[in-house]
N, C-alpha and C positions, 0 to 999 in steps of 0.2 A: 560322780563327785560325792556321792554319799558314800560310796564305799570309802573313800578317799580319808573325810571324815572320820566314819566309824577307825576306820585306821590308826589316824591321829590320833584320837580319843584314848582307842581302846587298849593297844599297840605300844604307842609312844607315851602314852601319859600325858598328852599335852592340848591344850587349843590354841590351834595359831590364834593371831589379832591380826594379821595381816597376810595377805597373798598377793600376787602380780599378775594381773593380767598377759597373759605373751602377748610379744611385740617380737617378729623373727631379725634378724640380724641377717644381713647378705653375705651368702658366702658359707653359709653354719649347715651343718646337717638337719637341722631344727627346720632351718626354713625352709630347705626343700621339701621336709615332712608336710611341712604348712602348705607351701602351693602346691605340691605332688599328691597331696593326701595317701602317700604312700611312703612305705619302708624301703629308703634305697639299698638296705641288704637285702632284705628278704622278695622284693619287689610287692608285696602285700598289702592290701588299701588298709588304711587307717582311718579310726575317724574324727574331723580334726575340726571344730564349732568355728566359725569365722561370723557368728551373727553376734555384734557388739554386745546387746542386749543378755542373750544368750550367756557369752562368756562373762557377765560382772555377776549373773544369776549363780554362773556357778562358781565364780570365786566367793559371794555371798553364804553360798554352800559349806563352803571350807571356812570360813571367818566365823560361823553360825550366826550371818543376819538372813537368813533366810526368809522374811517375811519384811527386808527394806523396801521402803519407798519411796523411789528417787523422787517422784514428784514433792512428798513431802518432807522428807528426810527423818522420815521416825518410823520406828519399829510397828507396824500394826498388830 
């Protein structure tokens, strides 16, 4: 996610204010990524966060609140 970022940044010229957490869609190639944690072409593991927590961490990543806190809702 941090490369991700610097990307953004550095790259595009831009900061998101928003990202989306994946939700897969039945039926998508996406999703079988998600519960296969594999490349259905390549047949090659992927690795694919499924810890809620984890994934709003690293959407925070991207958004640059890196240091949110849900409990309290402010930046520390």
């Amino acid at each position: 996610m941090h490369e991700l970022k610097r990307f953004t940044t550095e790259e595009l010229q831009m900061n998101p204010e928003q990202a989306q957490v994946f939700t897969p869609t039945p039926g998508t190639y996406s999703a079988v990524m998600y519960y296969t944690e594999m490349d259905p072409k390549t047949r090659k593991k992927i690795f694919v966060e499924k810890d809620t927590k984890r994934k709003e961490k690293q959407k925070n990543i991207v958004v640059n609140k890196e240091h949110f806190s849900s409990a309290s809702g402010f930046a520390s």
